[in-house]
C-alpha atoms as an extended CHARMM CRD file, in Angstrom:
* protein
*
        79  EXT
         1         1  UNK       CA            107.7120000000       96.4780000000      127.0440000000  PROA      1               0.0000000000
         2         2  UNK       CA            110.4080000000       96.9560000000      124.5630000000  PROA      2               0.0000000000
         3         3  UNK       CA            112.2580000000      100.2110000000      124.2480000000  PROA      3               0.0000000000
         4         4  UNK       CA            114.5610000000       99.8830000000      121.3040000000  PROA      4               0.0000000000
         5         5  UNK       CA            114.5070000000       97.8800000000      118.3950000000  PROA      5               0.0000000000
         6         6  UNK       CA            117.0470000000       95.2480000000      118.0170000000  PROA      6               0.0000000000
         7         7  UNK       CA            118.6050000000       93.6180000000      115.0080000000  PROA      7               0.0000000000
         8         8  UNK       CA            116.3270000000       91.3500000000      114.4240000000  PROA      8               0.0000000000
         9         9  UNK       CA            113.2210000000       93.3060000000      114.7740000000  PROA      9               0.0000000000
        10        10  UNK       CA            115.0020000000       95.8010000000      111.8490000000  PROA      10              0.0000000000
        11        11  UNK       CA            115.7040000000       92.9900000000      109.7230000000  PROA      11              0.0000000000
        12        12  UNK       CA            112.0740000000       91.3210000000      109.6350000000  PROA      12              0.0000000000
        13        13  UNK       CA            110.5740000000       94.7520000000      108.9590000000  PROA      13              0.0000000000
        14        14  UNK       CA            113.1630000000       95.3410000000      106.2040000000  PROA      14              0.0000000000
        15        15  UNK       CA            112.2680000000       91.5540000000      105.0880000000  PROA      15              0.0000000000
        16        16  UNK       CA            108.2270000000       92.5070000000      105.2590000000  PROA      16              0.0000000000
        17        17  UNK       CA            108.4440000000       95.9870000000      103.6390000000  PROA      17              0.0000000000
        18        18  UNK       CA            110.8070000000       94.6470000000      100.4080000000  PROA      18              0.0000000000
        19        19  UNK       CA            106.5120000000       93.8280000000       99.5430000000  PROA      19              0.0000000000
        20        20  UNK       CA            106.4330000000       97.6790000000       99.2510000000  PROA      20              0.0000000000
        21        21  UNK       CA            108.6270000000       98.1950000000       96.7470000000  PROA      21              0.0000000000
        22        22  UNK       CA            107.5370000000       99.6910000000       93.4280000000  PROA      22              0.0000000000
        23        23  UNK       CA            103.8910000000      101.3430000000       95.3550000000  PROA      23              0.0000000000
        24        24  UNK       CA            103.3470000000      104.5910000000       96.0900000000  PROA      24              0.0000000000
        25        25  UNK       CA            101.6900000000      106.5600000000       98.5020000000  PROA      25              0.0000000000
        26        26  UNK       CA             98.3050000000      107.0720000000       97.7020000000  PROA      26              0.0000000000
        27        27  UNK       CA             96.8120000000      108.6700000000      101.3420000000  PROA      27              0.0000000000
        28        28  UNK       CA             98.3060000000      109.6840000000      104.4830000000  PROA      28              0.0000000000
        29        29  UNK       CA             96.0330000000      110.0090000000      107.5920000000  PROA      29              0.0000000000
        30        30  UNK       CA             96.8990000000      111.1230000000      111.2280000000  PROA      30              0.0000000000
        31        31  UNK       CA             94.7690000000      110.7270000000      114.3800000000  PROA      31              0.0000000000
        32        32  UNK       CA             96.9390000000      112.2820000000      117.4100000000  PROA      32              0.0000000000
        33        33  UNK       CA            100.3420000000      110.3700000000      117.4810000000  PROA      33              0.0000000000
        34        34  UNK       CA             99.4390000000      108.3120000000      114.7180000000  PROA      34              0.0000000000
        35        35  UNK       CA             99.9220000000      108.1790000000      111.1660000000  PROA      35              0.0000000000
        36        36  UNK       CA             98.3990000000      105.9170000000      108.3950000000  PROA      36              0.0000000000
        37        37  UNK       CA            100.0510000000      105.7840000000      105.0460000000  PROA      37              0.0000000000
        38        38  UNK       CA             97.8100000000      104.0510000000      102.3050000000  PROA      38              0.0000000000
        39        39  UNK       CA            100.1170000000      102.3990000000       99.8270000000  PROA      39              0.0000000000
        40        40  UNK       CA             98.8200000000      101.8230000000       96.2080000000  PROA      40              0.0000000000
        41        41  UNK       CA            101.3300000000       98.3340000000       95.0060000000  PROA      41              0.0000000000
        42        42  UNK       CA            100.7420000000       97.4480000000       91.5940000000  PROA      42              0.0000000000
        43        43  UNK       CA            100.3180000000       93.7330000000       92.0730000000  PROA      43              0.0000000000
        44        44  UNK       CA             98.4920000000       93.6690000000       95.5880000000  PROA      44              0.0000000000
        45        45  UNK       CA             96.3860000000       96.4150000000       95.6060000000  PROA      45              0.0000000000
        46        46  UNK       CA             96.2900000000       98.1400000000       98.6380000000  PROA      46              0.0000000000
        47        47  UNK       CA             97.8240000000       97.9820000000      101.8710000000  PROA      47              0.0000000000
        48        48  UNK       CA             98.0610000000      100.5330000000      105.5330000000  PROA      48              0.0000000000
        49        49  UNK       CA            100.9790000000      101.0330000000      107.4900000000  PROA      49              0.0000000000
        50        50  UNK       CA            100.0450000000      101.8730000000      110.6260000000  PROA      50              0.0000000000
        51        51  UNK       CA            102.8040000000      103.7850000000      112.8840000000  PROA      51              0.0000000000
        52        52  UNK       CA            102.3090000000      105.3740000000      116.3680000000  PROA      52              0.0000000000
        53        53  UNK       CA            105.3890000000      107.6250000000      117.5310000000  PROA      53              0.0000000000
        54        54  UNK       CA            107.8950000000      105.3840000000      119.1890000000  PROA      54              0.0000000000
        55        55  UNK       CA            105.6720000000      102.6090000000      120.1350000000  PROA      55              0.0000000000
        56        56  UNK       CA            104.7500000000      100.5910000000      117.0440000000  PROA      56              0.0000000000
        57        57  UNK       CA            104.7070000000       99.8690000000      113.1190000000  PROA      57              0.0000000000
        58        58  UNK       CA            102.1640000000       97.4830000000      111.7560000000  PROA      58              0.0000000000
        59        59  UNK       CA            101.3970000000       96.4660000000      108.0040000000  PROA      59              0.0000000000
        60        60  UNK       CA             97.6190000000       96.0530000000      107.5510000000  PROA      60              0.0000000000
        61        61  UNK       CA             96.0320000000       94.5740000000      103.9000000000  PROA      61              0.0000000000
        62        62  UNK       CA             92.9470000000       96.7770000000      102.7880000000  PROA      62              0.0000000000
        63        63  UNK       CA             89.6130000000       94.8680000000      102.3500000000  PROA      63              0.0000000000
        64        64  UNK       CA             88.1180000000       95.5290000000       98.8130000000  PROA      64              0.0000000000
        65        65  UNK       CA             84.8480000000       96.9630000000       99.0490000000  PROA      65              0.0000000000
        66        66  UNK       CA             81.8040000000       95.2270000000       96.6110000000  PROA      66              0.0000000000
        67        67  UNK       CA             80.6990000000       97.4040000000       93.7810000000  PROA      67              0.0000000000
        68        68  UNK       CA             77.6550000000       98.2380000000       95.2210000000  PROA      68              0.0000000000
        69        69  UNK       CA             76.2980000000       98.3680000000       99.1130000000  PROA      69              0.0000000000
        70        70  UNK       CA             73.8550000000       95.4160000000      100.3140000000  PROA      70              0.0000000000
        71        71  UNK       CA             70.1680000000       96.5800000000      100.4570000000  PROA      71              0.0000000000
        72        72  UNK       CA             70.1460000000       97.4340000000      104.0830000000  PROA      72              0.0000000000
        73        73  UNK       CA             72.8830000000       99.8080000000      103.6900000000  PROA      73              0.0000000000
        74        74  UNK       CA             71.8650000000      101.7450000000      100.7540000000  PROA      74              0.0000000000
        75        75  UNK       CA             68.6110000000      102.0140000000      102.9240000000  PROA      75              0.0000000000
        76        76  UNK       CA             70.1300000000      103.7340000000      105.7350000000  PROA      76              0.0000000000
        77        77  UNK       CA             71.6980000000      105.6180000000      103.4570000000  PROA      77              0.0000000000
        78        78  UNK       CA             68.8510000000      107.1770000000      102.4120000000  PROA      78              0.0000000000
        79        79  UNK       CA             67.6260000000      108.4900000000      105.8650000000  PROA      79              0.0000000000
């Protein structure tokens, strides 16, 4: 397992996150060691970054939701 990150790791995250430019953080979640940051961009929506201290970063696109919950859902719902 890697321990540091190299040149080349830096410059394809810097490459990946230029897509974050212009958004702004709309959430920020944390479970333990790790931290989500919802980012609102303008032209794609929404999208996570997932971090977890010193091991990982990872750029996730959020899955719209439909306007309204299929039958069986809004069924259990009502339970």
């Amino acid at each position: 397992m890697k321990t540091s990150i190299s040149s080349f790791d830096l410059r394809v995250l810097v490459a990946e996150w230029q897509g974050l430019i212009g958004g702004h953080v709309d959430k920020v979640y944390q479970r333990e060691d790790e931290i989500i940051f919802r980012i609102n961009l303008p032209d794609r929506g929404k999208v996570e970054l997932y971090s977890k201290a010193g091991r990982w970063l990872c750029l996730h696109e959020v899955e719209e939701k439909p306007g309204s919950p299929p039958p069986f859902a809004q069924t259990l719902r009502r339970l």
